[in-house]
FIMIGU-197071 format. One record per residue (C-alpha): residue number from 1; residue in one letter; chain; z, y, x. Coordinates in Angstrom, 2 decimals, padded with zeros to 5 digits. Layout:
<recs>
<rec NUM,'A','A',<Z,Y,X>>
...
</recs>
This chain:
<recs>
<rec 1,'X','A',<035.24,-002.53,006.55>>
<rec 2,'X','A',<035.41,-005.96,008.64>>
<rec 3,'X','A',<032.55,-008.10,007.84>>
<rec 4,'X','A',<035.10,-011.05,006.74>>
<rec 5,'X','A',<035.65,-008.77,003.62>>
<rec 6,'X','A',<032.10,-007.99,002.89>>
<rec 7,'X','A',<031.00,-011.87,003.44>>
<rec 8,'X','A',<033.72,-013.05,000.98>>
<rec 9,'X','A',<032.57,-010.15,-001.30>>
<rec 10,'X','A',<029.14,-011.23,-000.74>>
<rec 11,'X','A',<030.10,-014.91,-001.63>>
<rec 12,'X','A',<031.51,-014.00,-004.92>>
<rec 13,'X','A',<028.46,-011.98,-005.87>>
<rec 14,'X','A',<026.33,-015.27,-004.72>>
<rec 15,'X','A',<029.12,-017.05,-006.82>>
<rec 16,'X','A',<028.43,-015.53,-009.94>>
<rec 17,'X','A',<024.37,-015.49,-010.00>>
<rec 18,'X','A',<022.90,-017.68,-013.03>>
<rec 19,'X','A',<020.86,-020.27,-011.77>>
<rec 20,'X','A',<018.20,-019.35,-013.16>>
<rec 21,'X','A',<018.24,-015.89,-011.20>>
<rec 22,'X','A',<015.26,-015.54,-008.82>>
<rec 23,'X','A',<015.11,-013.21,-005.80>>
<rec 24,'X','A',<012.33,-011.88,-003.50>>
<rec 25,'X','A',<011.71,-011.01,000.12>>
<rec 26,'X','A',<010.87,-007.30,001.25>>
<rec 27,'X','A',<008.20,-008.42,003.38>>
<rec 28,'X','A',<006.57,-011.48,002.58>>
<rec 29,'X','A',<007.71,-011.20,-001.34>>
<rec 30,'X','A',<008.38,-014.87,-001.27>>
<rec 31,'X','A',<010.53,-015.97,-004.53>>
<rec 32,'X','A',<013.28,-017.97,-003.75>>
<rec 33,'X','A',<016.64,-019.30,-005.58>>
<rec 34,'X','A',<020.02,-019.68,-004.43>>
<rec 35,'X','A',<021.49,-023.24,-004.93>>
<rec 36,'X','A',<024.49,-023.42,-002.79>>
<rec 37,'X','A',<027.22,-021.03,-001.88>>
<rec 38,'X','A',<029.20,-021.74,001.17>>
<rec 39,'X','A',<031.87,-020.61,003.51>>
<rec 40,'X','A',<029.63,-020.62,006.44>>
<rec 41,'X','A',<026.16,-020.64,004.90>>
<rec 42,'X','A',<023.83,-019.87,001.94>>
<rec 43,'X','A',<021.57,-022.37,000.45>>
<rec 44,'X','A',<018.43,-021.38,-000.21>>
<rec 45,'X','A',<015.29,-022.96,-002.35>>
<rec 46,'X','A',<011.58,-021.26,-002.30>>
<rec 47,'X','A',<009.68,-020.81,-005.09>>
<rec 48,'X','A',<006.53,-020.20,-004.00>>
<rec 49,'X','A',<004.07,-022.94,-004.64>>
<rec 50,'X','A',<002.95,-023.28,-000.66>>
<rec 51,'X','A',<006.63,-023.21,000.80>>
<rec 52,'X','A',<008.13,-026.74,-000.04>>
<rec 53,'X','A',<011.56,-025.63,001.65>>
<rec 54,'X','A',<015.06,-025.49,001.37>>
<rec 55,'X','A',<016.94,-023.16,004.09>>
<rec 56,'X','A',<020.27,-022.49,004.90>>
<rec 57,'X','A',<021.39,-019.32,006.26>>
<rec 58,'X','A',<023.94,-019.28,008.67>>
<rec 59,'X','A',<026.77,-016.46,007.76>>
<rec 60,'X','A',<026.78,-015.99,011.93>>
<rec 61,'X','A',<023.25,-014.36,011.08>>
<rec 62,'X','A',<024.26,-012.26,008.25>>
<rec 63,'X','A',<027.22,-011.29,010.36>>
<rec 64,'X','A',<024.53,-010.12,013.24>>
<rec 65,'X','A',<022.29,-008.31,010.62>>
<rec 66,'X','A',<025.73,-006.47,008.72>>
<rec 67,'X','A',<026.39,-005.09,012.34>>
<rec 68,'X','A',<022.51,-003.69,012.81>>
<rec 69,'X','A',<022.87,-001.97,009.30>>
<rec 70,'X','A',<026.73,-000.26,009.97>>
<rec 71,'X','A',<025.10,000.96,013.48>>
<rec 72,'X','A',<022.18,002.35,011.98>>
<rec 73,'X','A',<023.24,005.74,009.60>>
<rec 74,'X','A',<019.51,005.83,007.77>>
<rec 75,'X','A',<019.91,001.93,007.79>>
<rec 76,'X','A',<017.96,-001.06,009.69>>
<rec 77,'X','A',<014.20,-001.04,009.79>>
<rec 78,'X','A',<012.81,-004.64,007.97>>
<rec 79,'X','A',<010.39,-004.71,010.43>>
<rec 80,'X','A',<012.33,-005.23,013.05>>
<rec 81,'X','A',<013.49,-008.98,011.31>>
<rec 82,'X','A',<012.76,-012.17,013.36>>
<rec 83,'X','A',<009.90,-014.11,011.94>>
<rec 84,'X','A',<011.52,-016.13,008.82>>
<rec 85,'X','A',<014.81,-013.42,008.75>>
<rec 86,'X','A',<012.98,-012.21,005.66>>
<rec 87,'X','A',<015.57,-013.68,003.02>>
<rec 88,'X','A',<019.11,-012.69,004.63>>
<rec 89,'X','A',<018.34,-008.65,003.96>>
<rec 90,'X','A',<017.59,-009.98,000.27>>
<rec 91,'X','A',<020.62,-012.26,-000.20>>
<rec 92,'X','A',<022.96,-009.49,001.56>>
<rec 93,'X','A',<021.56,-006.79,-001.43>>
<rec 94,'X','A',<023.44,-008.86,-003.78>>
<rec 95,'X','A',<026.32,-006.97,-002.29>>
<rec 96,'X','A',<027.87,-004.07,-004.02>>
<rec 97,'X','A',<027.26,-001.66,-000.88>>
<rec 98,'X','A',<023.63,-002.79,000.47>>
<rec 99,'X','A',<020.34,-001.68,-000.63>>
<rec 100,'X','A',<016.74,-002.40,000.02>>
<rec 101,'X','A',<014.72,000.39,000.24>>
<rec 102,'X','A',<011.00,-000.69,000.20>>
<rec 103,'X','A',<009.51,002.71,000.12>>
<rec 104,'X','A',<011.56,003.44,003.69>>
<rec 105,'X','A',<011.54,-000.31,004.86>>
<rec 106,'X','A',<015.02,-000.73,005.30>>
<rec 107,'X','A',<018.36,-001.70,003.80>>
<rec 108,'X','A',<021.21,000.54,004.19>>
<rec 109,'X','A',<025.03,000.32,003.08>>
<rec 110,'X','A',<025.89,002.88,000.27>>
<rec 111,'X','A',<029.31,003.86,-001.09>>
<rec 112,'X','A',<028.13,003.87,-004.68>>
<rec 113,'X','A',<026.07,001.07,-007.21>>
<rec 114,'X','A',<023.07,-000.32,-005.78>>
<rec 115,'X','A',<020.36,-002.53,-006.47>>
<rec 116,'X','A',<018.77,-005.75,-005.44>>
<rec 117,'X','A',<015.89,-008.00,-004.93>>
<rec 118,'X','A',<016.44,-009.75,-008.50>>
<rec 119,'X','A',<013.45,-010.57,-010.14>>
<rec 120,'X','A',<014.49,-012.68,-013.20>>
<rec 121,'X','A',<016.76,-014.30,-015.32>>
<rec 122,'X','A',<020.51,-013.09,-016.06>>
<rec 123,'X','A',<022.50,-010.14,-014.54>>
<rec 124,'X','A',<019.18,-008.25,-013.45>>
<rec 125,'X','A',<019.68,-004.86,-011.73>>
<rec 126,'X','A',<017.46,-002.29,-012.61>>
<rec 127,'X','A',<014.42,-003.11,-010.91>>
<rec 128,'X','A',<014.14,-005.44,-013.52>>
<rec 129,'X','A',<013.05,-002.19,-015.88>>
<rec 130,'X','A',<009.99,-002.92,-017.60>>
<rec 131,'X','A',<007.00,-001.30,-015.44>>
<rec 132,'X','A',<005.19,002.07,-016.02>>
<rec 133,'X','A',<001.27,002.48,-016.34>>
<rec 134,'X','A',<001.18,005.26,-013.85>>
<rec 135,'X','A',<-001.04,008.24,-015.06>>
<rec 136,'X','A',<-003.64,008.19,-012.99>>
<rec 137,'X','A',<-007.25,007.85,-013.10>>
<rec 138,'X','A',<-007.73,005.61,-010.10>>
<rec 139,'X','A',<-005.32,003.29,-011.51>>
<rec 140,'X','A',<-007.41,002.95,-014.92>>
<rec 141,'X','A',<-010.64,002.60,-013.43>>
<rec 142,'X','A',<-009.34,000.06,-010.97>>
<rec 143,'X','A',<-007.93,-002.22,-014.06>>
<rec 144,'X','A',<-011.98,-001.53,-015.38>>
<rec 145,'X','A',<-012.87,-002.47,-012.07>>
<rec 146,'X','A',<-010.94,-005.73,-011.97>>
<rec 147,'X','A',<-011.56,-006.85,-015.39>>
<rec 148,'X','A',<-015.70,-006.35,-014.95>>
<rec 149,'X','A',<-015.00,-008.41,-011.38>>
<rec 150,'X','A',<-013.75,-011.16,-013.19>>
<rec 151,'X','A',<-016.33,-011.49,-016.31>>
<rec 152,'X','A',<-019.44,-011.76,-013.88>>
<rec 153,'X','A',<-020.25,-013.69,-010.80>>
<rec 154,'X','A',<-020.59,-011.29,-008.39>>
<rec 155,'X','A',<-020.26,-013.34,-005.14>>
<rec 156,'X','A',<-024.48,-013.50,-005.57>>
<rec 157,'X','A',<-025.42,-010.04,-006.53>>
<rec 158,'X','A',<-029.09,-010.88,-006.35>>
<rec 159,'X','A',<-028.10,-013.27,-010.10>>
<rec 160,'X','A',<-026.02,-010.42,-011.84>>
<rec 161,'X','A',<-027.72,-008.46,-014.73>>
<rec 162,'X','A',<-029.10,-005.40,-014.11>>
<rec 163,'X','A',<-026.67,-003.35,-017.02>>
<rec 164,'X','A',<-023.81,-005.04,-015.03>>
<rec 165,'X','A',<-024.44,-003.81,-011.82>>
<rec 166,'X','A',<-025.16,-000.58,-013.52>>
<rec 167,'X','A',<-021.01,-000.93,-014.49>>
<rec 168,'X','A',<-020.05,-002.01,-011.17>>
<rec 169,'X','A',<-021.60,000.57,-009.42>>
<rec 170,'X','A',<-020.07,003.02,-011.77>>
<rec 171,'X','A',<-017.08,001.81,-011.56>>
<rec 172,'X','A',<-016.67,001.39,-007.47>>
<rec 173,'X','A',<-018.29,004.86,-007.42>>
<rec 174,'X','A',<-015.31,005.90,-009.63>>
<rec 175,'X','A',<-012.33,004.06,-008.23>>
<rec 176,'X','A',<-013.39,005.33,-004.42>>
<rec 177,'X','A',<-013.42,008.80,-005.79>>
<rec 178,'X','A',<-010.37,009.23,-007.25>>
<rec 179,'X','A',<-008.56,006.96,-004.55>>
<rec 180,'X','A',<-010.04,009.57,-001.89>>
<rec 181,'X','A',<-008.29,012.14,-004.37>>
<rec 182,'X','A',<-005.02,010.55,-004.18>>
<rec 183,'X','A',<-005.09,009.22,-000.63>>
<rec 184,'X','A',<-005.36,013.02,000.77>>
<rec 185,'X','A',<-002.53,013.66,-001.82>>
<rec 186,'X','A',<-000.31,010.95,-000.36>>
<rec 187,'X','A',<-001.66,012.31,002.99>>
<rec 188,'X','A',<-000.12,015.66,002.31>>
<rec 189,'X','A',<003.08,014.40,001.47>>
<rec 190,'X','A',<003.18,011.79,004.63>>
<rec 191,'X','A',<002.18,014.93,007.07>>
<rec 192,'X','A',<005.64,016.74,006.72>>
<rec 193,'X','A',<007.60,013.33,007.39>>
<rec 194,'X','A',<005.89,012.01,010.31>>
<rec 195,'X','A',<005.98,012.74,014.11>>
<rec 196,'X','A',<003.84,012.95,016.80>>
<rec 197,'X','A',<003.49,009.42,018.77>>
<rec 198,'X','A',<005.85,007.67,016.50>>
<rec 199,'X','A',<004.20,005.21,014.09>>
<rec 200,'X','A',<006.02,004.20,010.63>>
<rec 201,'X','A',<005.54,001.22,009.30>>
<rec 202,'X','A',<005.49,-000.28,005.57>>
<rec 203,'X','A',<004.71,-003.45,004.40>>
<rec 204,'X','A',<001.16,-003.59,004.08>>
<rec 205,'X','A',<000.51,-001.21,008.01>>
<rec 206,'X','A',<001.68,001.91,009.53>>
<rec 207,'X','A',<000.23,005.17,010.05>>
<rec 208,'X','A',<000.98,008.12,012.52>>
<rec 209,'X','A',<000.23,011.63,012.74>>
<rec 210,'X','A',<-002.55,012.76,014.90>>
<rec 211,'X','A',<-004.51,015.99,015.76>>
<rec 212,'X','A',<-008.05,016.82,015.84>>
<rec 213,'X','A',<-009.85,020.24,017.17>>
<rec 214,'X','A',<-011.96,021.83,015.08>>
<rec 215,'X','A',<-014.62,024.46,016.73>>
<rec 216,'X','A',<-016.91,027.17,015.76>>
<rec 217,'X','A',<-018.10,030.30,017.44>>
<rec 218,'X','A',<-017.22,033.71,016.96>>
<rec 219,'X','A',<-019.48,036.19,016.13>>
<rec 220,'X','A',<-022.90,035.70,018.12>>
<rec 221,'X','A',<-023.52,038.90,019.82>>
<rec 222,'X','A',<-019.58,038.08,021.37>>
<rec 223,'X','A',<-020.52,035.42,022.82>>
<rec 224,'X','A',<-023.66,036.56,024.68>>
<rec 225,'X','A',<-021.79,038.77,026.07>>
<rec 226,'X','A',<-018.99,036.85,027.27>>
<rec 227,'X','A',<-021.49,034.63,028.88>>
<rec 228,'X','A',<-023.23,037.44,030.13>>
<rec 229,'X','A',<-020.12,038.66,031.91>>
<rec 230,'X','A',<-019.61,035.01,033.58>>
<rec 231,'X','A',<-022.94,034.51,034.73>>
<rec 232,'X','A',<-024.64,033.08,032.43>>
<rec 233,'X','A',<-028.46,034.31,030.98>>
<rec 234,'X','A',<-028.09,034.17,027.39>>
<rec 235,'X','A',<-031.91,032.67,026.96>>
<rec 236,'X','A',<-029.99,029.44,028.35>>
<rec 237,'X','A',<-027.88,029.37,025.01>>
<rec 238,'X','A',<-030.38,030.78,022.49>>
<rec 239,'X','A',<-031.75,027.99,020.67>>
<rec 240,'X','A',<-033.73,027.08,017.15>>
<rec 241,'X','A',<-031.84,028.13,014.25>>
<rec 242,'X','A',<-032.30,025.85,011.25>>
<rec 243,'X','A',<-031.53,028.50,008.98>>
<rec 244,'X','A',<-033.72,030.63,010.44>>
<rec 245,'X','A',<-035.91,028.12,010.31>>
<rec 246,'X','A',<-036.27,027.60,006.86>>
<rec 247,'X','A',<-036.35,031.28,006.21>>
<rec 248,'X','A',<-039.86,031.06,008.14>>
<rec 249,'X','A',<-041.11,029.21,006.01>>
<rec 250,'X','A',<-040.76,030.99,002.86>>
<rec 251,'X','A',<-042.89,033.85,005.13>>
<rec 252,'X','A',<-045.55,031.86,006.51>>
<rec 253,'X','A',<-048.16,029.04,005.38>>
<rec 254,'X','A',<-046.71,026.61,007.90>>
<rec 255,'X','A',<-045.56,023.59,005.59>>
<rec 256,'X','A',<-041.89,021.34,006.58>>
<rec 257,'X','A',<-044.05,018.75,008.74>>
<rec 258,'X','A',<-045.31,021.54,011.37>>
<rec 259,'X','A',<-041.81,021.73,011.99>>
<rec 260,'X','A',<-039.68,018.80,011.29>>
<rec 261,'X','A',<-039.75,015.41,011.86>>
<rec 262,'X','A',<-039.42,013.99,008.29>>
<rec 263,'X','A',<-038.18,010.33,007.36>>
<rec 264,'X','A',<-038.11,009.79,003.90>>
<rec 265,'X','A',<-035.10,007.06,002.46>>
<rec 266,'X','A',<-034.02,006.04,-000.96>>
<rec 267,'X','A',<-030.54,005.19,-002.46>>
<rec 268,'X','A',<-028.26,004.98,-005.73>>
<rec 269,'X','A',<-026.83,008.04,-007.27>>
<rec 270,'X','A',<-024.55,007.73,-010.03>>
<rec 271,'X','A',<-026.23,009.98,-013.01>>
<rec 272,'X','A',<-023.33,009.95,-015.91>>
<rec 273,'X','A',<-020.60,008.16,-016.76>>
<rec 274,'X','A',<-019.57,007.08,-020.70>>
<rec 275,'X','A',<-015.95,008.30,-020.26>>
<rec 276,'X','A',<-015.69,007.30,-023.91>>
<rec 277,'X','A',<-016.89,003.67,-023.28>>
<rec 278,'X','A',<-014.46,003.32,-020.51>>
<rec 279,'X','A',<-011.55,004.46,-022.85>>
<rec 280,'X','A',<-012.16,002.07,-025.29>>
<rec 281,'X','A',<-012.84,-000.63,-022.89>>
<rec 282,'X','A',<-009.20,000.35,-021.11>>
<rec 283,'X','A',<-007.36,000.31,-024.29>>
<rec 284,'X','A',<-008.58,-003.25,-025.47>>
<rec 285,'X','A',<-007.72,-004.29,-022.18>>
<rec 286,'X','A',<-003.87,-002.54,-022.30>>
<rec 287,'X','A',<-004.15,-004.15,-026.34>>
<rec 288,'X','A',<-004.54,-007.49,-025.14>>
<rec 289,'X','A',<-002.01,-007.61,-022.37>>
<rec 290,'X','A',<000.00,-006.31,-024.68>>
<rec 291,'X','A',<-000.75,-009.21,-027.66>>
<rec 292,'X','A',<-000.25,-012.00,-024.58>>
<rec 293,'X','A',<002.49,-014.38,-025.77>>
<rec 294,'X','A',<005.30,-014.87,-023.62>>
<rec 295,'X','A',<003.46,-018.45,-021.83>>
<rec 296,'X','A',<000.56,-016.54,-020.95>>
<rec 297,'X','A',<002.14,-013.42,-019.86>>
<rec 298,'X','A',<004.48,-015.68,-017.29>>
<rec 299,'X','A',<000.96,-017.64,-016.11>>
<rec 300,'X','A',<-000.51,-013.85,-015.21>>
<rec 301,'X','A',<002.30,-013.01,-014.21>>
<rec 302,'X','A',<002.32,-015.58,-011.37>>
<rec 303,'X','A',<-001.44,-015.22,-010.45>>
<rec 304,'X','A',<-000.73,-011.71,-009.84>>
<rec 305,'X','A',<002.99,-012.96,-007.66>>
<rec 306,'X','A',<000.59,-015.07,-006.03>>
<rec 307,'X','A',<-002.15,-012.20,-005.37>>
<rec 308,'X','A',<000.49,-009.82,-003.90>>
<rec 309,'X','A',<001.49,-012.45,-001.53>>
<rec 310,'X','A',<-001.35,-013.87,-000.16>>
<rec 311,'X','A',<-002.31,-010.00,000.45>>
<rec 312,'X','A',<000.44,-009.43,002.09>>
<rec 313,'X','A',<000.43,-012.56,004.66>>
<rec 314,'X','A',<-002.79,-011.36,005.70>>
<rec 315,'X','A',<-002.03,-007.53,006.08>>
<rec 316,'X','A',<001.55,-007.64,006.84>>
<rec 317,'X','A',<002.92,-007.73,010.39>>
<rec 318,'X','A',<005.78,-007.49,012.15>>
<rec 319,'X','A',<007.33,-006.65,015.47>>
<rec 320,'X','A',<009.04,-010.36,016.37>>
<rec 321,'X','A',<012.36,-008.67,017.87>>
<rec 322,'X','A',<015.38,-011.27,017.24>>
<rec 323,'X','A',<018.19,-010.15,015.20>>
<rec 324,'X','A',<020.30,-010.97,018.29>>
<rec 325,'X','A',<018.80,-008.71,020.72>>
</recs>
């Protein structure tokens, strides 16, 4: 299809957006509104509260980034945007046969219905579905982590109470448990999809498959004798077992300090936890997000918008290369 056809296609898609319809960025999840439509451009106006800044994008550009996508069969990686490209792969979604794909990092042309960045406001696709609580533990003791973060003033630790360190210990004992849990289970997964020496990026870094060598020796009396046979006097090898050690001492009167060097430390070990507790806790918490009228619901709403984004300007990076190149 010639882009002239997908441009006026795009155009009347653009055309019949509410105004009150909000979109957002892959990358930088800026919010932004589209005020003007025109033949050689798209008006844009920012949202966000530290972008004061109306854009235009030129339809030259959009032409540039339609030809990257139809070249590209498992679609155009975001990363590879110009700084401030972010918004043309979200206005270009609002097309019938392009798709963001967060989870990949790309947008890619489809023959059937897709999706776009549409936040709010009339005509929303379906990412506008109302979000699932995932079931997982590290996801409910992260909301108990977050809610006892914000009742106490924890930037001095030395002025917190000692029952609410108690919970914050707990708690961050808890949440790096379980996100250990389901960081080797996303770690699984990621293993059969990546290659050697070839990074993949998502918003917030990249990762890449690597190797490592794990050693231990075969059976002991093997190896003295392969040593043996190269040369080598096996009293040169043979050294103090700890095992053995220890068994040695059960047999003898020699005490641990004949033997070892002891240094003594002490530290915080988490004795039980009131699973109960943090159940009830969690529900009042789900109960009163729930109760939030519609005002307060938009205000947290935002402060979380506004979370999201400032974490992602400060973890998110891309690679600079121009859409032109």
């Amino acid at each position: 299809m010639a882009f002239s056809v997908s441009w006026h296609t795009l155009l009347d898609e653009l055309d019949e957006l509410h105004a009150d319809v909000t979109l957002i960025t892959p990358l930088s999840h800026n919010r932004f509104q589209v005020t003007d439509v025109q033949e050689q451009r798209v008006v844009i106006e920012f949202l966000e509260r530290d972008i004061d800044e109306t854009r235009s994008l030129q339809r030259d550009q959009f032409e540039t980034l339609y030809r990257r996508i139809t070249d590209e069969p498992d679609g155009f990686e975001l990363d590879r945007l110009p700084p401030d490209a972010d918004p043309y792969p979200t206005v270009l979604s609002v097309h019938p046969r392009f798709e963001i794909d967060e989870d990949r990092g790309v947008i890619v042309e489809k023959e059937g219905p897709t999706t776009t960045q549409l936040l709010d406001g009339e005509g929303n696709s379906a990412r506008e579905e109302e979000r699932k609580e995932p079931d997982l533990d590290v996801y409910a003791d992260a909301m108990l982590l977050v809610d006892a973060l914000e009742r106490h003033e924890v930037d001095v630790l030395e002025d917190v109470e000692t029952d609410a360190l108690v919970n914050l210990y707990t708690l961050l004992s808890d949440v790096q448990r379980n996100a250990n849990d389901l960081r080797q289970s996303v770690a699984d997964v990621l293993l059969n999809r990546l290659h050697h020496d070839r990074p993949v990026s998502g918003p917030f870094g990249s990762v890449q498959r690597t190797a490592r060598r794990n050693r231990s020796l075969k059976d002991e009396e093997e190896v003295l004798e392969t040593l043996e046979e190269a040369g080598i006097d096996r009293e040169r090898v043979l050294g103090v077992d700890r095992d053995k050690v220890d068994d040695a001492l059960e047999v003898t009167e020699l005490s641990e300090d004949d033997v070892y060097d002891i240094e003594e430390s002490e530290y915080v070990r988490k004795a039980e936890v009131d699973e109960e507790l943090k159940e009830t806790r969690l529900q009042g918490l789900k109960d009163q997000l729930a109760a939030t009228e519609d005002e307060e619901a938009e205000v947290l709403r935002q402060e979380i918008e506004d979370l999201e984004s400032r974490i992602d300007e400060l973890t998110s990076f891309r690679t600079g290369s121009e859409l032109e190149s």
